[in-house]
Residue, then its C-alpha position, 0 to 999 in steps of 0.5 A: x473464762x471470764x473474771x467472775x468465775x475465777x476464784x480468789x484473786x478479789x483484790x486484783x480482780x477489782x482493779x481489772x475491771x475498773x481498768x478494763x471499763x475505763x479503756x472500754x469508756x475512753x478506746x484506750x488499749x489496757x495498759x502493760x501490766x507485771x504479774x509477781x507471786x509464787x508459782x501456782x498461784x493463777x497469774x496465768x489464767x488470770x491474764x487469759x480472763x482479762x483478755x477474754x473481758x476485752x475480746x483482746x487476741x492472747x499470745x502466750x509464750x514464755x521467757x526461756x523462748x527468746x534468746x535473742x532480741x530478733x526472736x523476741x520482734x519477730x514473735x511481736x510482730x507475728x502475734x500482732x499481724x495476726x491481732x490485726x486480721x481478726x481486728x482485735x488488740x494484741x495481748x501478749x502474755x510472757x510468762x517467766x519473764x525475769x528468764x529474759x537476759x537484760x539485752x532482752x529486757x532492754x529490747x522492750x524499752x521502745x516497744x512498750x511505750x513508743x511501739x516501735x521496732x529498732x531495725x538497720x535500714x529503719x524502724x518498724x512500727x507495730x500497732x499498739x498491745x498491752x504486755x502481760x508479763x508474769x514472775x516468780x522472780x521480782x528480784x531478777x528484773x531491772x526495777x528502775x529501768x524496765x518494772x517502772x515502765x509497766x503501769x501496773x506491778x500487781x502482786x498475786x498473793x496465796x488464796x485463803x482456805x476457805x477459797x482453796x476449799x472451794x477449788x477442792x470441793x469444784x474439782x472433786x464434784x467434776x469427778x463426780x466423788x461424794x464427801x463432806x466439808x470435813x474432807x475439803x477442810x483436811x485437804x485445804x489445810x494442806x494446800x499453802x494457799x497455793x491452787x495448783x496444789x489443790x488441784x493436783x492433790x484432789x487428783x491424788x485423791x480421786x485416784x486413791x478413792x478409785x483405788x479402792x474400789x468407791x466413789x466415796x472419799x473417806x478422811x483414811x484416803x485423803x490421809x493416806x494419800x498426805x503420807x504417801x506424797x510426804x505432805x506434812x500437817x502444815x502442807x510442807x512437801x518433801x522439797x521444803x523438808x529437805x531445805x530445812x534438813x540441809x539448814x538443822x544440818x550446819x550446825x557447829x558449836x550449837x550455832x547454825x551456819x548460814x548457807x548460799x542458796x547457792x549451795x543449798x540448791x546444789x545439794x538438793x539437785x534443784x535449780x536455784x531459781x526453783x529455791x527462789x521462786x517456789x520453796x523459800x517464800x513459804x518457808x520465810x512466810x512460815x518464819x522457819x528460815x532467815x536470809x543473813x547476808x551470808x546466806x539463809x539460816x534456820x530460825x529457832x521455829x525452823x529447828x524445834x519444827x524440824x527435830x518434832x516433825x520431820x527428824x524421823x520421817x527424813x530418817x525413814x526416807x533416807x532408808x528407803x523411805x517415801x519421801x524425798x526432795 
């Protein structure tokens, strides 16, 4: 997969390229770059269209893999010997990298810039690579130490409807559905900007479709489906509901307590980096919560969205009901 058939990404996409001619024009390998936005939103895929313009070898791996630092160098040293025999540079892809501990981090310093591996009897050169590292999370990276020493910080921002409408209508034509604009616009509009929403929510609604027995998506399938997964009018799933929820619900002498995240994460049975990094930059975007240095509180868009919208629905899931966080 090349640049140019990606969707969206318009900004980023540009500087790619003009990077990519400039190490094509001057034989210099591309330079280390940090990808950081919400989940979702096509860092990966971006990288791997940026290694396929170079005919670079990519290794992709993840954070959470490397405990210490002797893995992470072996993995390096690994991936690059295996560059080499193919005659190619190395683009290593670390995905969730703010999951690497700060000794790890800190492990990178000399490999990045002087491509050296520190050893005891002596240190180990490895050809040079370009670092692809991707993040949810820029507040868990050492900003001054270790994000300074990638020349490029690029942001990932959400997708405009009508580029989340071009994914719905390209996935539902690979499952071969008929439906019209109306239907890739309802579906879009639920989507946050965010293209692995829109991807799995046009599986949902082939299998709707199917299940009832039709190769024609009908506005009845797509809102049904909406219903059964809890999707609200705004795109907000049962996981931001239940943030707002545990928020409307600390209030004491009609003011509103702020919460650590914390504590919001432990009773939503949900991993705090999951809060960080997935439910809370839509809620901040939507202004319907506010980080205090206290904790998070429900801003007054938050509450009068909550009582109109979600009071009764979380009721009902609290009897049994479908949603649930």
């Amino acid at each position: 997969m090349k640049l140019s058939s990606l969707i969206g990404l318009t900004v980023p996409k540009e500087k790619a390229r003009i990077l990519i001619q400039a190490c094509n024009h001057s034989n210099e390998i591309f330079p280390h770059t940090l990808l950081y936005g919400i989940g979702g939103i096509g860092k990966t895929i971006f990288a791997r269209a940026i290694g396929t313009e170079l005919n670079y070898h990519f290794a992709e791996t993840h954070g959470a893999v490397f405990k210490k630092p002797e893995q992470l160098f072996e993995y390096i040293l690994t991936q690059s010997k295996i560059a080499q025999g193919l005659s190619k540079h190395l683009l290593f892809f670390l995905d969730e990298i703010h999951r690497l501990k700060l000794p790890l981090q800190e492990a990178l310093y000399s490999i990045m810039k002087e491509w050296w591996i520190p050893n005891s009897c002596s240190n180990i050169h490895v050809s040079p690579f370009t670092l692809f590292a991707a993040t949810t999370r820029m507040d868990m990276l050492d900003t001054n130490s270790f994000v300074s020493r990638f020349d490029n910080v690029w942001e990932i921002t959400r997708y405009s409807n009508k580029e989340i409408e071009i994914i719905i209508a390209d996935e539902l034509s690979k499952y071969k559905l008929i439906f019209d604009q109306q239907i890739v616009k309802t579906i879009a509009k639920r989507c946050l900007g965010i293209p692995r929403i829109a991807v799995n929510l046009s599986k949902k609604i082939r299998i709707a479709t199917l299940g009832h027995k039709s190769n024609v998506v009908l506005i009845n399938h797509v809102l049904h489906t909406f219903d059964l997964e809890g999707i609200d009018e705004l795109g907000l799933q049962p996981i931001h509901h239940r943030y707002l929820q545990i928020l409307f619900s600390s209030k004491t002498n009609n003011h509103f307590i702020p919460l650590g995240v914390g504590a919001i994460a432990a009773k939503m049975r949900q991993a705090e980096e999951v809060i960080k990094g997935s439910v809370e930059p839509i809620l901040l975007e939507l202004d319907f919560i506010a980080p205090t240095p206290r904790g998070r509180v429900i801003t007054t868009g938050g509450s009068q969205y909550f009582e109109k919208s979600l009071r009764k629905s979380l009721d009902i899931s609290h009897n049994g009901g479908r949603l649930r966080a």
